[in-house]
C-alpha positions as CSV (number, residue, x, y, z in Angstrom):
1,X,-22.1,-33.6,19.0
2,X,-22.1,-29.8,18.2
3,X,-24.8,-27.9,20.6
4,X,-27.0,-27.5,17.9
5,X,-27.1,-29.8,14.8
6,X,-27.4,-26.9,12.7
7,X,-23.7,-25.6,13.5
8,X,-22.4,-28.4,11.8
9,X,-22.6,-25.7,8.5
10,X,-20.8,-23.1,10.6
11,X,-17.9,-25.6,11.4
12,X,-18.0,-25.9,8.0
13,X,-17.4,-22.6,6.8
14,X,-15.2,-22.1,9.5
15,X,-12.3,-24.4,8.1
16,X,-13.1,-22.9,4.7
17,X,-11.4,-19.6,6.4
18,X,-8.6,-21.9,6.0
19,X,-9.2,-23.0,2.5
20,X,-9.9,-26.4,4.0
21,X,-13.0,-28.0,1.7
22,X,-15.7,-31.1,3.2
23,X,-13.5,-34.6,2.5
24,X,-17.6,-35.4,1.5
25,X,-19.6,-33.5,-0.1
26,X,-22.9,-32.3,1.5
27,X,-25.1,-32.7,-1.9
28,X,-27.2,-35.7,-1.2
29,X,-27.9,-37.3,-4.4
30,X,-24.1,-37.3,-4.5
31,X,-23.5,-40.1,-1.7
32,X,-25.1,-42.7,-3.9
33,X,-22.3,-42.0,-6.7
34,X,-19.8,-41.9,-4.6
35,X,-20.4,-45.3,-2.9
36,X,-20.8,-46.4,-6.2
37,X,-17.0,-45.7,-7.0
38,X,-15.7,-47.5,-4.2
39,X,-18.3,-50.6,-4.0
40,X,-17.8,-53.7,-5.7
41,X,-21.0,-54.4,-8.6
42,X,-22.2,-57.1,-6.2
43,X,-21.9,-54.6,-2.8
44,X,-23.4,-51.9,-4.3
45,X,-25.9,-53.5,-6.6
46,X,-27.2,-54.6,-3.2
47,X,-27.7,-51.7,-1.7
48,X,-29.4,-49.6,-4.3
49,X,-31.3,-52.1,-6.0
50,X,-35.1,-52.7,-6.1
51,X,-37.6,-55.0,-6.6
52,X,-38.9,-55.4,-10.4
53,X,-38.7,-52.4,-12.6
54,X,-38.3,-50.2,-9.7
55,X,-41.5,-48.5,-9.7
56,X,-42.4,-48.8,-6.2
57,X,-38.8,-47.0,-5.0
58,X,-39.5,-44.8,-7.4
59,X,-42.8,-44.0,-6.0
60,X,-41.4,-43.5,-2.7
61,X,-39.4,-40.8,-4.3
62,X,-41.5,-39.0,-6.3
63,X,-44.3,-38.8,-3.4
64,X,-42.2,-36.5,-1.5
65,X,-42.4,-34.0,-4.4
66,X,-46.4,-34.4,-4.2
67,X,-46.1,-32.1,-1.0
68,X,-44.8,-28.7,-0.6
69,X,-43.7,-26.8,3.0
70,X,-45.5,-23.7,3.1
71,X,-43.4,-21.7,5.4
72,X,-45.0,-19.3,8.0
73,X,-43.1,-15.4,8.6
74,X,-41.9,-13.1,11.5
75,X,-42.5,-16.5,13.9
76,X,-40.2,-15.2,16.6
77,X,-37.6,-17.5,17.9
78,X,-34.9,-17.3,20.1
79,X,-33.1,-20.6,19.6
80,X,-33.2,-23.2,16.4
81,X,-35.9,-25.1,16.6
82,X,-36.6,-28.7,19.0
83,X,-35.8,-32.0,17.3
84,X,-36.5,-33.7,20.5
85,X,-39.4,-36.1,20.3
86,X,-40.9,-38.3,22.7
87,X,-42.1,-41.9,21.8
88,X,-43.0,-45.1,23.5
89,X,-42.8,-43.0,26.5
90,X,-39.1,-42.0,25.9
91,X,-37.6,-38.7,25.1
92,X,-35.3,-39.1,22.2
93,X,-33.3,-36.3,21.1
94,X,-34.1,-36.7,17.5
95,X,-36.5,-37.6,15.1
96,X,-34.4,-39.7,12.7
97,X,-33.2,-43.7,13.5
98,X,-31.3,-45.9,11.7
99,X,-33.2,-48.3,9.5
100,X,-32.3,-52.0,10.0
101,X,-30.1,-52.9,7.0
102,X,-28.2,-56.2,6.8
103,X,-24.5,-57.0,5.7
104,X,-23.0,-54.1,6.5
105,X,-19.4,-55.5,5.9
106,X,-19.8,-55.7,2.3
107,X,-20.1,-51.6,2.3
108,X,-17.2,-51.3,4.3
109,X,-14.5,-53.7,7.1
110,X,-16.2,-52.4,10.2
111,X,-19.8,-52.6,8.8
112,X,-22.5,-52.7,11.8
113,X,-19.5,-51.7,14.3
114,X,-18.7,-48.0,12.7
115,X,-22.7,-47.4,12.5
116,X,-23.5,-48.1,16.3
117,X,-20.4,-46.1,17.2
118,X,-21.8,-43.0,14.7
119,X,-25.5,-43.4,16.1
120,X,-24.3,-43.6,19.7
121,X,-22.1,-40.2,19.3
122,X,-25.1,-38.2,17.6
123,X,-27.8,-39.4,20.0
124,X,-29.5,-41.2,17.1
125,X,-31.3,-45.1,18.0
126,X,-29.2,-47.6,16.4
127,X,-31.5,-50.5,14.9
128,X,-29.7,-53.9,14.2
129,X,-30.6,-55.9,11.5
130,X,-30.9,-60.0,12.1
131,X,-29.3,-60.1,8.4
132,X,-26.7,-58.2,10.3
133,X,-22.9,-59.2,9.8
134,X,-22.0,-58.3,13.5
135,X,-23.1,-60.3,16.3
136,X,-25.8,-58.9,18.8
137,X,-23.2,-58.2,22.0
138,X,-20.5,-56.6,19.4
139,X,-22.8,-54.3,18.2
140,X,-24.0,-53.6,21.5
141,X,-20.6,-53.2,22.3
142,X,-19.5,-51.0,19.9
143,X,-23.3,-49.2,20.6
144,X,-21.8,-48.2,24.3
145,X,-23.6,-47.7,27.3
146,X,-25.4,-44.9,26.5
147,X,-26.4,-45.6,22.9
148,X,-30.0,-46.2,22.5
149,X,-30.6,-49.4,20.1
150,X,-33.3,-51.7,19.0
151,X,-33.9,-54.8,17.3
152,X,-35.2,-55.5,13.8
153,X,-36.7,-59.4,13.6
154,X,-36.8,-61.4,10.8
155,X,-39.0,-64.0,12.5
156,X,-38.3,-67.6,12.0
157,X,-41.7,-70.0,11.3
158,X,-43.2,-71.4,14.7
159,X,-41.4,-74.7,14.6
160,X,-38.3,-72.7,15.5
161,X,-40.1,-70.9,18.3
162,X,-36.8,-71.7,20.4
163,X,-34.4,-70.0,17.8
164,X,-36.5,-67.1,18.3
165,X,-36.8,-66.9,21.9
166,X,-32.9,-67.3,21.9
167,X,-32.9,-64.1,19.2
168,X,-34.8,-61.8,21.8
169,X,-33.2,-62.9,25.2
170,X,-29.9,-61.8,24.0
171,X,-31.5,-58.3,22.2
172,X,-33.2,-57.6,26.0
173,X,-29.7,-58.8,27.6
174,X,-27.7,-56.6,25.4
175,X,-29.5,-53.2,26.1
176,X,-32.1,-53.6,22.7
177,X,-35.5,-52.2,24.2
178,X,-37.5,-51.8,21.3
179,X,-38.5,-54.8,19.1
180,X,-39.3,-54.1,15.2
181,X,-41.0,-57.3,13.3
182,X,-40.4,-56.9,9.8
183,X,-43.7,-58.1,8.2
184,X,-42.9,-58.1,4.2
185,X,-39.6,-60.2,3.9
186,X,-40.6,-63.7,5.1
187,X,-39.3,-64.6,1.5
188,X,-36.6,-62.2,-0.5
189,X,-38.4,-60.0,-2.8
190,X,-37.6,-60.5,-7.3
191,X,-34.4,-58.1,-7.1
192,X,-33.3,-58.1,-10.7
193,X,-29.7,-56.6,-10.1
194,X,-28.9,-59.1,-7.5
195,X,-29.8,-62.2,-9.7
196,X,-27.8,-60.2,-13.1
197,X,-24.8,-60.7,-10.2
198,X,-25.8,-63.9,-9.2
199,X,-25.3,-62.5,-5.5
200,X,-27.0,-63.5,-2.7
201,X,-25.2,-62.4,0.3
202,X,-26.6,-65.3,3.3
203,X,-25.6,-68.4,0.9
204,X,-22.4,-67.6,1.1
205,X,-19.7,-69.8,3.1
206,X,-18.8,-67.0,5.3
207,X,-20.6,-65.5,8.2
208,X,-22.1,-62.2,6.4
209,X,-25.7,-61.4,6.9
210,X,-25.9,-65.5,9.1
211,X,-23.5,-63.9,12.3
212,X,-26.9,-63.8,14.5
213,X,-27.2,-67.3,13.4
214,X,-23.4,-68.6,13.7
215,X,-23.2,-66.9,16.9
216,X,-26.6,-68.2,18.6
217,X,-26.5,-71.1,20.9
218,X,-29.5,-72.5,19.9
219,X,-28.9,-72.3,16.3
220,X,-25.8,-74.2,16.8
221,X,-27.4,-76.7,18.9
222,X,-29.8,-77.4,16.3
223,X,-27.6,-77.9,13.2
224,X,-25.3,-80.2,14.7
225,X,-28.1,-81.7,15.5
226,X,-29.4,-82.3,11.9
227,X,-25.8,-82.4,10.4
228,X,-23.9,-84.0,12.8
229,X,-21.1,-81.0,12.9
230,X,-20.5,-77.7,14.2
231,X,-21.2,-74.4,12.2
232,X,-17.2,-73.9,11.3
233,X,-16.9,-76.9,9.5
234,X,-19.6,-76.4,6.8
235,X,-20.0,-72.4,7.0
236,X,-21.6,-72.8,3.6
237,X,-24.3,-75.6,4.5
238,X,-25.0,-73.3,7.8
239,X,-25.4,-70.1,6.6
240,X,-28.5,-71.8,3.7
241,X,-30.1,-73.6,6.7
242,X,-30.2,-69.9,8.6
243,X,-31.3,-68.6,5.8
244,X,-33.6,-70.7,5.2
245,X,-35.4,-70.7,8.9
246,X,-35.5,-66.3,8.8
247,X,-36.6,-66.5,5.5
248,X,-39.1,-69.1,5.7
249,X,-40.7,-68.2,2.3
250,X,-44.6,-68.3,4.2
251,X,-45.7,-65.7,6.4
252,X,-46.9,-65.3,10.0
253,X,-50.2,-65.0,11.2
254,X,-51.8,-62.2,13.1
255,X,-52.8,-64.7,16.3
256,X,-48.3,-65.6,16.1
257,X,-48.0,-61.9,17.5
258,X,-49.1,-63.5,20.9
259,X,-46.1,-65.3,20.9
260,X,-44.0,-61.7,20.3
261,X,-45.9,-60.3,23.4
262,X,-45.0,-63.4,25.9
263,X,-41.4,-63.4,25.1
264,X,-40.8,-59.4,24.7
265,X,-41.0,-57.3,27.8
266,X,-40.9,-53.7,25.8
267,X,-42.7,-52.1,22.9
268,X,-43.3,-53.7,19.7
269,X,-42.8,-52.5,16.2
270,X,-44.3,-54.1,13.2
271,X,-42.6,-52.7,9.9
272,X,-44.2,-53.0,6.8
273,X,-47.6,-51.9,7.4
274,X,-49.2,-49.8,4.1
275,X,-52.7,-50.4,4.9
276,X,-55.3,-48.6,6.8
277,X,-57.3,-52.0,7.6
278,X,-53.6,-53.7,9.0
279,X,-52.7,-50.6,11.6
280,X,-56.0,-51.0,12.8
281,X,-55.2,-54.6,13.5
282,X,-52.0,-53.8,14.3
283,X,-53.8,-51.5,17.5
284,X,-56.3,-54.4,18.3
285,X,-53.6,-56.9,18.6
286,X,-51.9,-54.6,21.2
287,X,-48.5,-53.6,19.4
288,X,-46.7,-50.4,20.3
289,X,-46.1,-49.7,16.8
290,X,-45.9,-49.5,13.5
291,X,-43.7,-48.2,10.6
292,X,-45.6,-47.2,7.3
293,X,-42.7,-49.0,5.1
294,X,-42.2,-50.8,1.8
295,X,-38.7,-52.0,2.4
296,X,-37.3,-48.8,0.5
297,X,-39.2,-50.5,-2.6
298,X,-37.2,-53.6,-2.4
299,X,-39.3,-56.3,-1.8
300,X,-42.3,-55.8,-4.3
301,X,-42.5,-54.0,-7.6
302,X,-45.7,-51.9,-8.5
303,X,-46.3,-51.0,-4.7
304,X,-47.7,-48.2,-3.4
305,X,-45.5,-44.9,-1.8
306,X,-44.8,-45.2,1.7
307,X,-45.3,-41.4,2.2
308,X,-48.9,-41.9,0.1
309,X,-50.6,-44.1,2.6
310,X,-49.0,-42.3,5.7
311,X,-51.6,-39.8,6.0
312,X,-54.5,-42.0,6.0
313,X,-53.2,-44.5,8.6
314,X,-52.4,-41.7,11.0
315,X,-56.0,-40.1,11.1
316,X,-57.1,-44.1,11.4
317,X,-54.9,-44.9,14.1
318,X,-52.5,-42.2,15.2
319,X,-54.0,-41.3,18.1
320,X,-53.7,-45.1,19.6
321,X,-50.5,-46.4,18.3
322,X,-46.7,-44.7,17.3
323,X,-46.5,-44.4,13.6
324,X,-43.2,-44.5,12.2
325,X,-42.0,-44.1,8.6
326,X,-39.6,-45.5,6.3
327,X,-39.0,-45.5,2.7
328,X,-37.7,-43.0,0.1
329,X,-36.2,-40.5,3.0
330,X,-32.9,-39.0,1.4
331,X,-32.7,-35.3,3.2
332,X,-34.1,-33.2,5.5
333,X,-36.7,-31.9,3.9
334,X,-37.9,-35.5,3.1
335,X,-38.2,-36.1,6.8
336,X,-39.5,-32.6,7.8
337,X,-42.8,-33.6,5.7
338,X,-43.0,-37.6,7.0
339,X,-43.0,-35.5,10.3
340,X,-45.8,-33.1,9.4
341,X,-47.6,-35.9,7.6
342,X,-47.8,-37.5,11.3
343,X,-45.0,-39.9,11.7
344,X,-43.4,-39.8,15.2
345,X,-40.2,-40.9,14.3
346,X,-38.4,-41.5,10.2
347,X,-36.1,-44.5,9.8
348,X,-33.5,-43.9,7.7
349,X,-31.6,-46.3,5.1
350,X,-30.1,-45.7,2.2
351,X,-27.6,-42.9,3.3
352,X,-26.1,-44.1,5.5
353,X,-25.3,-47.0,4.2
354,X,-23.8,-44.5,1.2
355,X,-21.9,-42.8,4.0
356,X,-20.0,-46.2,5.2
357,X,-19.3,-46.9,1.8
358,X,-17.6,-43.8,1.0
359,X,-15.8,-43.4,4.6
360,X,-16.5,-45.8,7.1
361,X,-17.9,-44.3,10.7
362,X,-16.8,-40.7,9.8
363,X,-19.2,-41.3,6.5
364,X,-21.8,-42.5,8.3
365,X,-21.5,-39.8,11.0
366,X,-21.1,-37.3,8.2
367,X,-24.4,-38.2,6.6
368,X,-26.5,-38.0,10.0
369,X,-25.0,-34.9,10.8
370,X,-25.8,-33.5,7.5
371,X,-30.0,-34.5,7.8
372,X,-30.3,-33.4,11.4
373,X,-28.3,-30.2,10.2
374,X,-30.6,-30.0,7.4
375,X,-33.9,-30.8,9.0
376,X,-33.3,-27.9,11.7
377,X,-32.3,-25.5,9.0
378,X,-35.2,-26.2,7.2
379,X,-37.6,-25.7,9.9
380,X,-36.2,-22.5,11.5
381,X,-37.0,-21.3,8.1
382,X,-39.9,-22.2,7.8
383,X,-41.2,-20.4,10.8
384,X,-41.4,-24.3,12.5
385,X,-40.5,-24.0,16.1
386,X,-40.2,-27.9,16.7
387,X,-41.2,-31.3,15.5
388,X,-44.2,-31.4,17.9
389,X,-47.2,-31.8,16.2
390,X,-48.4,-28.1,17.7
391,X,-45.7,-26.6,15.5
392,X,-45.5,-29.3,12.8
393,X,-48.8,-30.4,11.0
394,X,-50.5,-31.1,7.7
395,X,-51.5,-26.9,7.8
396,X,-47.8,-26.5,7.4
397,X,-48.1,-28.7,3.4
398,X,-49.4,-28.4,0.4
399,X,-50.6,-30.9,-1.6
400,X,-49.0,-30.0,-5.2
């Protein structure tokens, strides 16, 4: 990684000395046309879709617009400003993950692989999926040593407490150290564009978006159990009974995250909280943390913004828990005011997954460099020394 993500642009202009242009272009609302081109209707249909008419995804967008960086003059500096942030205790050197997404060989051959290997070179926490189409040790693997990675659950009901014990024993033996509970996709959401395609990637009969499943011992164990064969016989009649145990179609209760906290030996995440009244709950049950999320609006239609309710659930709870954010973040600027709206840390989705479409790892590492680029930028000019809540605050916004 460059010293400063900022010099990216200089690299940039350097090779245009040379008359040597981006392979990808920087403009953001560009990535999603490009991955467009080069995905199938069922790939990228997938990807971009939303729940309903789309108005919660659009509401994501739109909420962004509803504030405005007011940027402070002759703030002397003598370096770019400090992405570095600190949270559950940890100094990361960013304030930007990767969101969980699943089936990330549909968008492109090495899927979750090139993404761990682009996180892991830029410092950025890697967050796998358990719709993921890479087993937990390869992406760990591909991760390296040094990358930091967590682990996004989609929690099976309590009669298959053992399948998820199994899920988290191989996250904590495989270097995952933070655990995030997705809370609003114990059922898929009403995704038009998927059902126009008649594409739902975990019935297939391969092992896209079930690996976790195909590749767990107890899993196995329990359908030959029930079906009298192993996994590679039937791949087809696996991958709906995997599906059908992390997608259970009925949710968890609040007394369940007990079960979380005797099995998982780090901080835990629940994503999906838009609420003031289920933070609070969140802190009372003991959780680490909580991402202010709405599945990028693909789960339920006529939802709320994420960025909306951010501000109210951090002055209810900021100062007890980590509030993260997700949803609707497509540049720098976007995660500049999540930050200054109170969020410790912004998950993002959507682009990258753009970025593997259009070039594999280089895409995806292409994309991150461009937001952290971006985000820096945007703060040194905006008189913002550093993401620290001293420098970055609500008095830097406007509401418009």
């Amino acid at each position: 990684m460059s010293p400063s993500p900022y010099a990216y642009q200089s690299e940039v202009y350097a090779h245009g000395l040379r008359d040597q242009k981006p392979a990808i272009t920087f403009i953001p609302s560009e990535w999603e046309n490009l991955a467009r081109e080069r995905l199938s209707a069922n790939s990228f249909s997938y990807v971009h879709g939303s729940a309903g008419t789309g108005e919660t995804d659009r509401k994501n967008r739109s909420a962004f617009q509803s504030w405005s960086v007011i940027p402070s003059r002759l703030v002397p500096s003598a370096k770019f400003p400090d992405l570095s942030t600190t949270l559950f205790g940890k100094t990361y050197s960013s304030p930007i993950a990767i969101a969980p997404v699943g089936v990330q060989t549909i968008f492109h051959p090495e899927g979750e692989r090139a993404v761990a290997r682009a996180a892991a070179e830029l410092d950025v926490p890697y967050t796998l999926s358990t719709a993921t189409a890479t087993s937990t040790e390869d992406v760990a693997e591909a991760n390296g040593a040094d990358g930091k990675r967590w682990f996004q659950l989609y929690w099976p009901g309590n009669e298959h407490n053992d399948i998820t014990v199994s899920l988290l024993e191989r996250a904590k033996k495989n270097g995952y150290d933070v655990l995030v509970v997705t809370l609003d996709t114990y059922i898929l959401g009403w995704r038009p564009t998927d059902m126009d395609n008649g594409y739902n990637p975990f019935l297939r009969a391969d092992s896209i978006g079930v690996e976790l499943g195909f590749s767990d011992p107890v899993f196995r164990r329990h359908f030959k159990d029930r079906y009298g064969k192993e996994v590679e016989e039937d791949k087809g009649t696996a991958a709906a009974e995997w599906t059908k145990i992390v997608f259970p179609g009925v949710s968890h209760s609040w007394e369940d995250l007990a079960f979380l906290k005797e099995h998982w030996e780090g901080p835990i995440v629940l994503k999906g909280v838009q609420s003031v009244a289920d933070a609070r709950r969140a802190v009372e049950c003991g959780m680490q943390g909580i991402v202010v999320s709405n599945h990028g609006g693909r789960q339920m239609d006529g939802g709320v913004g994420s960025l909306t309710v951010l501000p109210g659930i951090v002055d209810a709870v900021g100062e007890q828990i980590e509030v993260l954010f997700d949803s609707g973040v497509r540049c720098g600027a976007d995660v500049m005011k999540a930050l200054a709206l109170g969020a410790k840390m912004v998950l993002v989705g959507r682009p990258y997954v753009y970025g593997l479409a259009i070039a594999g790892e280089e895409g995806v590492r292409h994309v991150l460099r461009s937001l952290l680029g971006d985000l820096q930028l945007s703060l040194h000019l905006g008189g913002i020394r550093s993401v620290r809540k001293e420098d970055l605050n609500r008095e830097c916004l406007v509401r418009e």
